[in-house]
C-alpha positions in Angstrom: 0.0 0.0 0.0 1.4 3.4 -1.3 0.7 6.5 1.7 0.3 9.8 -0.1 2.7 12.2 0.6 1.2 15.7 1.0 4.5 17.9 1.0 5.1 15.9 -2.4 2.2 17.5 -4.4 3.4 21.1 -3.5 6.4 23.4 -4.4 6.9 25.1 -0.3 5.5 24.3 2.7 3.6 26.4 5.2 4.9 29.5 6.1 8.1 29.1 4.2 5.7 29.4 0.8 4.8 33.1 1.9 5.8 35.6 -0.5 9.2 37.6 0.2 8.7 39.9 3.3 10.2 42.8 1.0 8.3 42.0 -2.4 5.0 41.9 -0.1 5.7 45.6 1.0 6.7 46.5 -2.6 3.4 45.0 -3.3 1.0 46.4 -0.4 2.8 50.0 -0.2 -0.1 51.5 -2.0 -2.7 50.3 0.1 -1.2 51.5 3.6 -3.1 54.8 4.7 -5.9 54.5 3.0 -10.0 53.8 4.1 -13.4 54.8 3.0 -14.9 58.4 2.9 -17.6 57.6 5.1 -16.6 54.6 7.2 -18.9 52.6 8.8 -16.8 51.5 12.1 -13.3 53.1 13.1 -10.3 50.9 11.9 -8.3 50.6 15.1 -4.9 48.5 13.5 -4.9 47.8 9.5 -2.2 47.3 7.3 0.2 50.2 8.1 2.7 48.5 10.3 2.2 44.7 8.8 0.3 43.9 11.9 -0.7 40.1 13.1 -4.5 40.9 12.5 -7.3 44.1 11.3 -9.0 45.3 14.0 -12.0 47.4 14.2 -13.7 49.0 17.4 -16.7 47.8 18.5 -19.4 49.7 21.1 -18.9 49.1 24.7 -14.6 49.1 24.2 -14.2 45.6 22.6 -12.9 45.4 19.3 -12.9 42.9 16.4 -10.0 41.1 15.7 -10.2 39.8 12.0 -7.2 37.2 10.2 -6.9 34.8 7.5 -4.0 32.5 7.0 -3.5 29.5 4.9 -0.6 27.6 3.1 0.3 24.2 1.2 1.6 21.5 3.5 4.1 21.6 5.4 3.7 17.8 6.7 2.7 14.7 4.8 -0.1 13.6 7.1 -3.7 14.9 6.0 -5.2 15.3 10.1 -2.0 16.8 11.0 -1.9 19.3 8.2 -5.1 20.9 9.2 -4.5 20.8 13.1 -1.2 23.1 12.0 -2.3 25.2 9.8 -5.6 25.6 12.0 -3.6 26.8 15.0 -1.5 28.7 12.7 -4.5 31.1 11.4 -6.0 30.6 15.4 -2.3 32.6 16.4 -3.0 35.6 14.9 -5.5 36.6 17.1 -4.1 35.0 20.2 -0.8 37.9 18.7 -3.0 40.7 19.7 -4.2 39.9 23.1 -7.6 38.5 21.8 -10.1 35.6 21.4 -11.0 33.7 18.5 -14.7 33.3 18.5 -15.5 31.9 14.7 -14.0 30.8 12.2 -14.6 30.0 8.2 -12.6 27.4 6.0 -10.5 28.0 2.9 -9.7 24.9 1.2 -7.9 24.3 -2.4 -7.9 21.2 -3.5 -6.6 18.9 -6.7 -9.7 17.2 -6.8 -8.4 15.0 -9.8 -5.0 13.8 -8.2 -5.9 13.3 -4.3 -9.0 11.9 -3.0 -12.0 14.0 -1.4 -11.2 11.8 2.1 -7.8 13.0 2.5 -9.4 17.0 2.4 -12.3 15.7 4.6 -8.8 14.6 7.1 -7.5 18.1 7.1 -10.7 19.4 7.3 -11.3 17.3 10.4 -7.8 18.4 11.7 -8.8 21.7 11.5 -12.0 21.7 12.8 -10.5 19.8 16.5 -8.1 22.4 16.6 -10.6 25.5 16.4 -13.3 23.4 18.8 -9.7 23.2 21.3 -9.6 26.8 21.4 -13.7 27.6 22.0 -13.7 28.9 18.6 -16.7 27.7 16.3 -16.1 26.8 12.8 -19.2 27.8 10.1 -18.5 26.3 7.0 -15.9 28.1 4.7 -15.3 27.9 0.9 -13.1 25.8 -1.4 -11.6 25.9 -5.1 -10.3 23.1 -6.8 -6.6 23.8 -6.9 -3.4 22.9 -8.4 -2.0 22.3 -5.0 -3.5 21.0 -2.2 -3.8 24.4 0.2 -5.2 25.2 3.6 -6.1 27.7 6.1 -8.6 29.7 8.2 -10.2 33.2 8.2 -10.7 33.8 11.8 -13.1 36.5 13.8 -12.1 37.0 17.6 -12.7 39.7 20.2 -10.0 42.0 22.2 -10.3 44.5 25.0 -9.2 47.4 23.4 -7.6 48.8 26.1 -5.3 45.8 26.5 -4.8 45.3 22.7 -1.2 43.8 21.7 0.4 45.4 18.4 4.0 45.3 17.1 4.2 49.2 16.8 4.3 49.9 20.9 7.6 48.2 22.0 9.4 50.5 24.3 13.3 50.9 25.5 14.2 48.9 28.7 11.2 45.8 27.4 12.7 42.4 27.4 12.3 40.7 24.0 10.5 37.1 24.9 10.0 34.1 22.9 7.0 31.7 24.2 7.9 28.5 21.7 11.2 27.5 20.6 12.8 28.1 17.1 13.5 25.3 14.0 10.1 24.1 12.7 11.2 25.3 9.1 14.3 23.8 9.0 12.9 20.5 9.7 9.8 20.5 8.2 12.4 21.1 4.8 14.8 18.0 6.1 11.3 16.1 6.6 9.7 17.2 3.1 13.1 15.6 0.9 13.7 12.6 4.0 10.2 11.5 5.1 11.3 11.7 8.6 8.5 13.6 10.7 10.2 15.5 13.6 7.6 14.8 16.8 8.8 17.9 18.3 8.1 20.1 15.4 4.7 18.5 15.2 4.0 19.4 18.8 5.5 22.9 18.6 3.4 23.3 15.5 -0.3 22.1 16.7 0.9 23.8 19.9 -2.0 26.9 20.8 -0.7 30.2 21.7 -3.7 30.9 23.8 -1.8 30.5 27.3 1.0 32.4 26.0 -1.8 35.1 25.2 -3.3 35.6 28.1 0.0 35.2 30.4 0.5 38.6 28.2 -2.1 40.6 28.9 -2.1 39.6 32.5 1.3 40.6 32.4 0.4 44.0 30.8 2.5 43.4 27.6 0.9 45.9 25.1 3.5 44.9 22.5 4.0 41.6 20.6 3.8 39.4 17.6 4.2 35.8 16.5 6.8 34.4 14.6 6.2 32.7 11.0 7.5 32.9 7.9 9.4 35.8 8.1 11.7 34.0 11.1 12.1 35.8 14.4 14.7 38.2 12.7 12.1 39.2 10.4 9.1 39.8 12.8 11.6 40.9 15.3 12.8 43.7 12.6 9.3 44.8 11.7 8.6 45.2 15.3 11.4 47.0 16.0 11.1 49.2 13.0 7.6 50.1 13.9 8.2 50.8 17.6 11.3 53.2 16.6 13.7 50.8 18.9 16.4 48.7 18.4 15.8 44.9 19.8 19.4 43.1 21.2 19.1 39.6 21.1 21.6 37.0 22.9 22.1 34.3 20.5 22.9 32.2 23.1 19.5 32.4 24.9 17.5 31.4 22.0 15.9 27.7 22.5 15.9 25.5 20.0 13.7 22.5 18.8 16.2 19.4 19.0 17.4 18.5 15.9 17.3 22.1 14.5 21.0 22.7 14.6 21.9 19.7 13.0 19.3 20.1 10.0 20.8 23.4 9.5 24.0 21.8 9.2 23.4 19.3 7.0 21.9 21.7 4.5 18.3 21.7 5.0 17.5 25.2 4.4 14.4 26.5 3.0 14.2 29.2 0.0 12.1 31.2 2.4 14.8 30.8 5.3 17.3 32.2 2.9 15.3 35.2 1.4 14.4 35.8 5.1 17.9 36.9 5.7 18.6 38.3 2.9 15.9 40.9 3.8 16.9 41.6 7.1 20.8 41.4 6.9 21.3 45.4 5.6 19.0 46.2 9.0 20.8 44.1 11.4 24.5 43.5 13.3 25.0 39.7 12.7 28.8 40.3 13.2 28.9 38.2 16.4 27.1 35.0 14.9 28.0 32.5 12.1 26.0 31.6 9.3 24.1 28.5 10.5 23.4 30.5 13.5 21.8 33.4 11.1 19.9 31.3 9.2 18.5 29.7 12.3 17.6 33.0 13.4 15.8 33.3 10.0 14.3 30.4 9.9 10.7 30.2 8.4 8.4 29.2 11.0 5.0 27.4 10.6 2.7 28.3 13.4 5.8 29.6 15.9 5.4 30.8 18.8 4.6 34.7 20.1 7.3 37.4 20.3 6.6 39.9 22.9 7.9 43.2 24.9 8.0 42.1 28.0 8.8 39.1 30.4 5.9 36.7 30.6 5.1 33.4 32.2 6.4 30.6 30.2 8.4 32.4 28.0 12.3 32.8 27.6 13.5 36.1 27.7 16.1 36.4 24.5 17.1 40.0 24.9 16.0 43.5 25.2 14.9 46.3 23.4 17.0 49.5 23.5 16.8 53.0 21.8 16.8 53.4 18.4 20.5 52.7 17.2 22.8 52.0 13.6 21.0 48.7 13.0 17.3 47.8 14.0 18.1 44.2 15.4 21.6 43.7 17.0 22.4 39.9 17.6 25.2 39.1 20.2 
């Protein structure tokens, strides 16, 4: 008996298939600063900064957190690959302090080269994942597709007046890290080996809700989470868009085990790679090695959050200072 392969019928996987973080702006600069005449509700966060999730205020001082992320597999197990790329579109909204409350399905499918009860897997992998976090799930829509492709658009709620965004990180805020680094590196050694990594799994299907709340109980008001763009890459457009600098030790950044070695061994993504290319004229990698950089790039699928403070469960990887030379100093 043959088992399909997933990864196989796709040319990326997860967040390593987004598009470039600096060919996206190129692409969304004209859109920035921009709305309707005669709005209907105040946009509170939108797409100036490159923000986790849209937010729009709501009466009463909730607001509406809005997302949608999806992405071709990035493991070769139908169930799994929903439960990841589930909690994956769930994060967003955990990123800004809130709640997810419902979400909608988008599904692409190759209807013609991979049968209907492989989607109804990931479909089911998804739809455990949302239940897990309270969130409801109320149908969705799906295309048939060249590759196989999934994701979530997800509704939640958020206290305004504890809402997390990346443009509010302060001098004298730790930098903290609630999930350890490595996913993308190898889910890549797992898409050419066939070797699963258990611990990537379980970082991946991993919720950030606890992180979440351990931040806004902490009274974090800035933050992120950490996906395709690697930690330098979200930690750089946080940075940029708090006007700060963010020192990281290399040295207190954890690590899936394995991750080291993958990188070693060659199994970098083209995402990893463009990653750094992106950030290295905006940061000081002088005091690192290659294979370290490219770790600290690595394209992450469903990472964990990246926030200005120190918070319950999370490992504090350095601080922010004031603006300086280079928006992200690694030491």
């Amino acid at each position: 008996m043959t088992t399909t392969r997933l990864t196989q019928y796709a040319h990326g996987g997860g967040c390593a298939c987004k598009i470039p973080p600096g060919e996206l702006e190129a692409v969304v600069a004209g859109l920035t600063h921009t709305g309707p005449r005669y709005p209907s509700s105040e946009l509170v966060v939108g797409l100036d900064d490159g923000d986790d999730a849209a937010v729009v205020r709501l009466p009463g001082g909730q607001g509406l957190v809005l997302t949608t992320d999806f992405f071709t597999p990035v493991v070769d197990d139908a169930y799994t690959f929903g439960r990841i790329a589930a909690a994956n579109a769930l994060s967003d909204v955990y990123a800004m302090g809130g709640v997810p409350t419902v979400a909608v399905n988008l599904l692409g499918w190759p209807r013609d080269v991979l049968p209907a009860d492989l989607a109804a897997e990931v479909l089911r992998g998804g739809l455990e994942v949302a239940h897990a976090a309270g969130c409801h799930v109320g149908g969705g829509h799906s295309i048939d597709s060249p590759e196989p492709t999934y994701g979530m658009a997800v509704t939640g709620l958020v206290d305004l007046d504890r809402l997390i965004r990346n443009d509010r990180a302060a001098a004298g805020d730790p930098v903290s890290l609630s999930k350890p680094l490595g996913v993308g590196t190898l889910n890549n050694r797992m898409k050419a080996t066939g070797e699963p990594s258990p611990e990537a799994i379980d970082s991946m299907t991993r919720l950030n809700a606890e992180a979440s709340v351990a931040a806004v109980a902490a009274g974090v008001r800035a933050g992120t989470d950490v996906t395709g763009f690697g930690l330098l890459g979200h930690l750089y457009k946080m940075a940029r868009a708090s006007g700060v600098t963010a020192v990281v030790s290399a040295a207190d950044v954890p690590y899936l085990a394995g991750a080291r070695q993958s990188v070693a061994d060659g199994y970098v993504s083209g995402g990893t790679r463009r990653n750094l290319d992106w950030v290295r004229p905006h940061a000081d990698l002088s005091a690192v090695g290659e294979d370290d950089a490219l770790l600290l790039a690595d394209a992450q699928t469903s990472g964990g959050l990246l926030l200005a403070g120190e918070v319950a469960g999370a490992t504090v990887i350095g601080e922010f200072v004031a603006a300086q030379e280079f928006a992200v100093v690694v030491r």
